[in-house]
N, C-alpha and C positions, 0 to 999 in steps of 0.2 A: 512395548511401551517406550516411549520418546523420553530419551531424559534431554533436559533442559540445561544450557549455560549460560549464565545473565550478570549483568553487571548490576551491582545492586544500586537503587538511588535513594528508596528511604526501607524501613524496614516489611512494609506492603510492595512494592512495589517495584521490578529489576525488568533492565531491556534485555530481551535475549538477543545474546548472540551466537549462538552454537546450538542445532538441533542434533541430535546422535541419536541416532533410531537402531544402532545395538551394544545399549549399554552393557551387555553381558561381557562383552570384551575388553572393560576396563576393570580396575583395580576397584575393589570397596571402598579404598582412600579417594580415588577421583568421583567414582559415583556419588560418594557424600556431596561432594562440591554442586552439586544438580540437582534439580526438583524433574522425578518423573508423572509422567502426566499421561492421561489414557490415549489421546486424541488433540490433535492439533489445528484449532478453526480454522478454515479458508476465511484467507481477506476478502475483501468487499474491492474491486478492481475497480479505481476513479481516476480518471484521465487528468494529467501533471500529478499526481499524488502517488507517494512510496508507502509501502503497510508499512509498518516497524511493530513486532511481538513484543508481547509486555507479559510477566507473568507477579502476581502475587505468591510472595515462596512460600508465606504459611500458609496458603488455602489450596495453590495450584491453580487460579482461578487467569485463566487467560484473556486476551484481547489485544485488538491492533488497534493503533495510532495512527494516522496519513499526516505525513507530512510532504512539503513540496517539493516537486523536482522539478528541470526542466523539461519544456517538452522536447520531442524528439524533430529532428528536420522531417519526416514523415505527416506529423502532427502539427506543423508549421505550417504545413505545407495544404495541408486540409483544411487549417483557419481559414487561409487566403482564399483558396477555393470558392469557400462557403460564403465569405464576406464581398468574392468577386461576384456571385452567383446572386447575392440579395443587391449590392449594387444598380447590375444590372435590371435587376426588375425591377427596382423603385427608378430608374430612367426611364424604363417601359412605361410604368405606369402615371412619369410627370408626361411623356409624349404622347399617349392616347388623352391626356386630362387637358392638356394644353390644345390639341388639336393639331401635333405637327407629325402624325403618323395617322 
């Protein structure tokens, strides 16, 4: 079982920042500091958006945040593409409407 390290922000609610998946090898004094939990949800993957883990420490009750990041030059790179690529076809489609193709 995953024990948890979070920064708290109110008394529901801390960001984790430390997952340790074998608490067995720490001290009972440091284990206290952590909320263990059975299982640890997969984020939801959304393109410019970072997960960030959230755990409620009286309940254990999880969940992710998405906040933004930048994109990546790969991802830049795939905008332009796409926006070259509809471009293009709304040019196509003023020059078959116009009659100069």
């Amino acid at each position: 079982m995953p024990l948890l390290f979070y920064e708290p922000e109110s008394e529901t609610r801390g960001k984790v920042y430390l997952m340790h998946y074998m608490p067995d090898q720490l001290t009972a004094e440091e284990r206290a500091k952590g909320v263990s939990v059975s299982e640890i949800p997969e984020a939801e993957r959304i393109r410019g958006k970072a997960a960030v883990l959230y755990v409620n420490p009286k309940t254990g009750e999880l969940w992710h945040e998405h906040v933004d990041i930048p994109l990546t030059q790969e991802e830049q790179m795939e905008d332009l593409r796409e926006q070259n690529l509809d471009l293009m076809a709304a040019l196509a489609d003023i020059a078959v409407a116009t009659g100069a193709i």
